[in-house]
N, C-alpha and C positions, 0 to 999 in steps of 0.2 A: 653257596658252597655245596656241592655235590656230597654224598657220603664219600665216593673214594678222595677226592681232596679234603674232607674230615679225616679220615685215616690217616691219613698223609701227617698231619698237622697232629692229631693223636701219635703216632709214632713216633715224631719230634719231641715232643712233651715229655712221653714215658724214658727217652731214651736222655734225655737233660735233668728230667727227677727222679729216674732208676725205680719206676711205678711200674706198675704193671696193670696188664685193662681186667677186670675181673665182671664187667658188665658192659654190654654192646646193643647192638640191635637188639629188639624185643620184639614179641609177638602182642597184638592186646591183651590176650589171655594170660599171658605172663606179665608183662607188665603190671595189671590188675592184680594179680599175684601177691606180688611184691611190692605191691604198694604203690604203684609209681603213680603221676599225675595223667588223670586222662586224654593231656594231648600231649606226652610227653617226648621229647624228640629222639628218645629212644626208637620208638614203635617207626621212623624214618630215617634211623641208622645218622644221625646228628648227635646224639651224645652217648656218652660211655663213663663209668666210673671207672675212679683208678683208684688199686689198693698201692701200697707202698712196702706191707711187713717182708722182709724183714727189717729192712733200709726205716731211718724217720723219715716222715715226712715235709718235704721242703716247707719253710717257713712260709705262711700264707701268702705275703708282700709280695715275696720270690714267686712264689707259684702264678699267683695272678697276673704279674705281671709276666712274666713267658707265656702262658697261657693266653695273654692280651697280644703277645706280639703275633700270636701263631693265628689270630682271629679268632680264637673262642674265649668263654665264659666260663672261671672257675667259681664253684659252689662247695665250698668243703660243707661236708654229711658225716658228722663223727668220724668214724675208722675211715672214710673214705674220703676223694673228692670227684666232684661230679663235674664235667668238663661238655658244653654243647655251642654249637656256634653262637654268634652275637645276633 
């Protein structure tokens, strides 16, 4: 999967669970930042968090499984979920 057919399939997502992407691409330096894992598929435009406030957030089941049909990987993160290809 390319980053723009990532997008693609992120836009699906947010627009089915009224999320919204509040983390995307990263730089290492930011990523490191923030915490993220040092190959994380941030830093190659493959994953993105999605916040939901003010909307709840879709029931886990629900989520993973549309998230499953769009080909990616959902990781609920507390306040967020973390969404990268398979």
């Amino acid at each position: 999967m390319t980053p723009i057919d990532f997008g693609s399939c992120l836009i699906a997502y947010c627009a089915w669970s009224r999320g919204s992407v509040t983390s995307w691409g990263r730089s290492s330096e930011r990523n490191a930042t923030v915490g993220g894992h040092k190959d994380s598929y941030h830093q190659i435009w493959l994953a993105a968090d999605v916040g939901y406030h003010p909307n709840p957030k879709p029931p886990l089941a629900q989520a993973r499984k549309r998230a499953s049909q769009l080909g990616l990987k959902l990781i609920r993160e507390g306040d967020h979920d973390h969404l990268q290809v398979v």
